[in-house]
N, C-alpha and C positions, 0 to 999 in steps of 0.2 A: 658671301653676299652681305649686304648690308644686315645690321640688328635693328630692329626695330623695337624702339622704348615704351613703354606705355606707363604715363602716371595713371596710380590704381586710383590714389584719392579723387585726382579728377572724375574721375568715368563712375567713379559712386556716387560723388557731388551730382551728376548730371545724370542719372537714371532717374525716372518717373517712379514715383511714390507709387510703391510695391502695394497691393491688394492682399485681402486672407488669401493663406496658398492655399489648391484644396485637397483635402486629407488625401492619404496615400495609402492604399490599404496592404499591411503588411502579416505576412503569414510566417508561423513557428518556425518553418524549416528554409526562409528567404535565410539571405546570406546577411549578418550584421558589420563584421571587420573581417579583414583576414592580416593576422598580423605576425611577422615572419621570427624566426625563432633561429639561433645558429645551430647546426648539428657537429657531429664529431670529425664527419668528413670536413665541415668548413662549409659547405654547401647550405645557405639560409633554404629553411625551409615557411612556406607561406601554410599555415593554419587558418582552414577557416571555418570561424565560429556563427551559428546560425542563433537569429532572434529567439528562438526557445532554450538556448541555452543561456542567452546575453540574461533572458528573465529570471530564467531560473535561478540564477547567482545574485541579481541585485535584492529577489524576491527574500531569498534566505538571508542574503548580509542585514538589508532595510530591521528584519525582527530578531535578527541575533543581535546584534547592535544599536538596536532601539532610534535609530538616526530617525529623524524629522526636522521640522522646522525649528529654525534654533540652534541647529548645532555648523559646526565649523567641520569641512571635512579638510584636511594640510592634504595638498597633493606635492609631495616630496620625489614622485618616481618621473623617470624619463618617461616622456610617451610610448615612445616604443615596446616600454618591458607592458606585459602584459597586466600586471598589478595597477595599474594605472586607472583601468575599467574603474576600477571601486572606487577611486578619486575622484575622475572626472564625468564620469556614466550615472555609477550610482546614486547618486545628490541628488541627478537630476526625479529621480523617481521617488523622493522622500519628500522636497524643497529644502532640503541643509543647502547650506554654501558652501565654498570650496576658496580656500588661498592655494592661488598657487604659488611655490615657493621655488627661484630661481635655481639654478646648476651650485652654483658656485656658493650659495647660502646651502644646501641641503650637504656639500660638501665638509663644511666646515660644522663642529658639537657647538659650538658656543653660538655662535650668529643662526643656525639653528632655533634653538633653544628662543632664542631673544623672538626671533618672530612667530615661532609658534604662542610663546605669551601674548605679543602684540595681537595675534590675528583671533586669540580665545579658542585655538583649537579644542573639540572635543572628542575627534575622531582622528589618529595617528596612525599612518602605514607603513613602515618600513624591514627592510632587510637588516639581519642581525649586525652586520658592520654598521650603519646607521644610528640603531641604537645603542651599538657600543658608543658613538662618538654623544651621543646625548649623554645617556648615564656616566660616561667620563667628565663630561662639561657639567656635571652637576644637575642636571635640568629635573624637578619634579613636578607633577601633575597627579593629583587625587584622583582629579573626577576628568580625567580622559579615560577613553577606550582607546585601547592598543590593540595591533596586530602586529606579529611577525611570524615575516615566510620569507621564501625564499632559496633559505639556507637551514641547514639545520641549527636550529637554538640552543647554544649551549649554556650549562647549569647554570654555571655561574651568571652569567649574566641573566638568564630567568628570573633567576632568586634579586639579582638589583632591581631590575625592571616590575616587578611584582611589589616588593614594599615602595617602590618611588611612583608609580602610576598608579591610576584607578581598575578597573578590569583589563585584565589580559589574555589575548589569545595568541595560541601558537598556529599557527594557519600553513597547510600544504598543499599544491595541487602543478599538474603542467599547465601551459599555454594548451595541451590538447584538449582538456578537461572542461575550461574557462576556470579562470584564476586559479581561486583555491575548491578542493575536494573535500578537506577535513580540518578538522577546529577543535584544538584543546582549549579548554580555559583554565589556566593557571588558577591557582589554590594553596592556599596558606600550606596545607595538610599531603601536599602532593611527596610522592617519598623520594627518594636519592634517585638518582642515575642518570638516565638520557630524559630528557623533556618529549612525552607522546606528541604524536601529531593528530591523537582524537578521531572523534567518531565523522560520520561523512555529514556533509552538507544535505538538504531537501534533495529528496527524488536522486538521491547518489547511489551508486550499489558499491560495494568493495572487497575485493576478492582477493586473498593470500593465496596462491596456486603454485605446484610446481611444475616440474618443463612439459611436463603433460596434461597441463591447466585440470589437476585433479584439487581438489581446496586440502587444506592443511591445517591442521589442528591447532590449537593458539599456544604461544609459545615456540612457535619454529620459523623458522625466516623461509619468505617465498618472496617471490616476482608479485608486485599487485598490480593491478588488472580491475580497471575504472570504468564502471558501467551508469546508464542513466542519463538525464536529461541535458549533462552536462557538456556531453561526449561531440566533441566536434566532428563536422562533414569529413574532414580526411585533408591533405596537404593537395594545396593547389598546383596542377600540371605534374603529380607525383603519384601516381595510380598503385604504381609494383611499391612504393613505400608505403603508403596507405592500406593497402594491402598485409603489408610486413605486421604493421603497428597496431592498427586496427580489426582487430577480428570478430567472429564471430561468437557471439556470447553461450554458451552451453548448457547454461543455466534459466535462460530468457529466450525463447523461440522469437526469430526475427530479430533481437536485438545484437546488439555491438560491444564491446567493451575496447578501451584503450591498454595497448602492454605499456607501462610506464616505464620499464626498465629498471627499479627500484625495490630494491630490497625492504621488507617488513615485517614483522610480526604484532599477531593479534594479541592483544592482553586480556585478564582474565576478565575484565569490566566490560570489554567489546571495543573498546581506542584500539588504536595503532599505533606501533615505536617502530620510528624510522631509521633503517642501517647505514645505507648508505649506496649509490649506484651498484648493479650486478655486475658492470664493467667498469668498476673503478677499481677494483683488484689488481694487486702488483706485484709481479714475480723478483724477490730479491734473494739469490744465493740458495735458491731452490723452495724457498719460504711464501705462503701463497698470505699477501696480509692488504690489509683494511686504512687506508691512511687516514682514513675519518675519525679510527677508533684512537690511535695515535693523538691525533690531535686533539680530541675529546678530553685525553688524559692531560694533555697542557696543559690546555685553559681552567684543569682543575687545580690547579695550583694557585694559589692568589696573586702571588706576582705576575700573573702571566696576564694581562691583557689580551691577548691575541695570540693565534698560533695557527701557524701552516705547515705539510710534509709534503714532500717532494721526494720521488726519485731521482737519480744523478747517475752516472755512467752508464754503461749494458753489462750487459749478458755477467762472469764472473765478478766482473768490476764494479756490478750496480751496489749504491749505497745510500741508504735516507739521509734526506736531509731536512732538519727538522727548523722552521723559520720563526721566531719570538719575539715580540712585541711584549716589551717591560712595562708594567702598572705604571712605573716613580721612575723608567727612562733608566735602569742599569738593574742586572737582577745578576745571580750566582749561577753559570752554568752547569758547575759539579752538582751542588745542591738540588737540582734541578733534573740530572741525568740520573743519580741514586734514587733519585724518586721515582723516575721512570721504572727503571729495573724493578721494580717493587710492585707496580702496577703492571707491567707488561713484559711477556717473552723476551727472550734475549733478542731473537732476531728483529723483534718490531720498536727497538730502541734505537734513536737516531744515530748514526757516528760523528755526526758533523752539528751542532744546530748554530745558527746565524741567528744574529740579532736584526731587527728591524725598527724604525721610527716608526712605520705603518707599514700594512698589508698595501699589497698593491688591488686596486680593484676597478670594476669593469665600468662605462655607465650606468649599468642598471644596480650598481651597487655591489655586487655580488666578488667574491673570490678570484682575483684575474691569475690563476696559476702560471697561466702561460708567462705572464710579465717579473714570476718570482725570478731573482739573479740564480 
């Protein structure tokens, strides 16, 4: 049939001069977003987070972060990633402002960089590829507060990010949870190895359990398992998944906790150091290994800008593949693979590794595996 066009401007031009609307009374467990998340089957799933959680996270960011009036918050994320909330939500509960900064600027380190000056950002959020492209483009900032999440943060770039910025946090949480769950703050004094992902946020609970959700002594890696005010209603029109995901808490009569699916351990200060997914484990040539850990080891080299691992064939055939982003755009692959051996098992050493201009990566910033060649 025919389309029918409507100019919007019009029909705004011509509406009657709107009245105070009248308040609308909204309760902790009304519904605030529900905003969809991919799973591993492919199948998006819809999360939905309720007003007492949406609070509870702005309530904790606003005095961890000191935001109020005055400050700049750079909203650099696609709407859709759920990191966005803190951008475009949170402000509004402090009076900061908010630049928003288009696709194709947040894309690029340098143009980046140039409008975050412009706009006096003092409040920055991004996923670790992000701030790779910043601290590559040279960008510093004293007196910003950072965050990254996301992804896991590796050393090196920590250690840039920490003398080129003002306060920094390392920030982890799912879309189940609302945003983030836990907050390290980077520190001059922090010692070598993986970057913790800190203690929980307000009103959080966080449990290292294993397959028998019994808790685990610090120092051992378990399943964590997200309890508290944080914890969303469950996945919309997905009851037997909800179910799956969301259980019941053992520890808290009547409450809930989220399975994250994420591997962790507690450290001896009470933070958490993150492993890396319980199913991201890869069977090669009978060898049960960790490509997170792999890759951890690249990006400790200084030449290495960036680094990805991949499986490649099946069953006897499979073999890692190890993907490299050069610092200065050309690096030594032998030098590079003797160093592996040195730090890692013979079996968890690439056979193959590829060079790369950049990582490939998703809208919301993040590691697009699937798009590696």
């Amino acid at each position: 049939g025919p389309v029918r066009v409507l100019d919007v401007a019009a029909l705004v031009d011509d509406r009657p001069p709107a009245g105070v609307p009248e308040p609308v009374a909204v309760h902790p467990e009304d519904l605030a977003y529900v905003l969809y998340t991919s799973g591993s089957t492919g199948r998006p799933k819809g999360v939905m987070v309720p007003h007492r959680a949406l609070a509870n996270f702005s309530h904790d960011m606003v005095a961890r972060l000191g935001t109020g009036p005055g400050d700049v918050v750079a909203a650099v994320t696609t709407a859709s990633f759920d990191i966005a909330v803190l951008e475009l939500l949170v402000p509004l509960t402090c009076g900061a402002g908010v630049r928003v900064v288009d696709r194709e600027t947040a894309r690029d380190g340098r143009l980046l960089a140039k409008e975050l000056d412009s706009a006096g950002a003092t409040v920055v959020q991004a996923t670790p590829a992000t701030w790779h492209l910043l601290m590559e483009a040279g960008w510093e900032s004293p007196g910003v507060r950072a965050l990254c999440g996301g992804e896991a943060l590796p050393t090196a770039l920590a250690a840039r990010m920490r003398s080129a910025l003002g306060t920094v946090w390392n920030v982890y949480g799912p879309t189940e949870t609302t945003v983030w769950s836990t907050a390290h703050h980077l520190r001059t004094g922090d010692p070598d190895g993986p970057v913790p992902i800190g203690g929980a946020l307000a009103n959080t609970r966080l449990h290292v359990l294993d397959g028998r959700l019994r808790p685990l002594p610090v120092g051992v890696f378990g399943e964590l398992y997200i309890g508290g005010d944080g914890v969303a209603r469950g996945y919309h029109g997905r009851p037997a998944l909800t179910a799956e995901r969301f259980v019941a808490d053992p520890f808290d009569a009547g409450g809930r906790l989220y399975r994250t699916g994420d591997l962790v351990r507690r450290l001896p200060d009470g933070g958490l150091e993150y492993r890396g997914r319980a199913d991201s484990q890869v069977k090669v040539r009978g060898h049960r290994i960790e490509p997170g850990e792999i890759e951890a080891a690249l990006v400790r080299r200084p030449e290495v800008a960036a680094a990805a691992v991949a499986v490649r064939g099946q069953g006897v055939d499979a073999f890692l593949v190890g993907y490299v982003v050069w610092r200065d755009g050309d690096g030594d692959p032998a030098a590079l693979r003797d160093f592996l051996r040195e730090e890692l098992p013979a079996p968890m050493v690439p056979g193959v590794l590829v060079p790369l201009e950049r990582l490939p990566l998703t809208p919301n910033g993040k590691l697009d595996r699937r798009a590696l060649p």
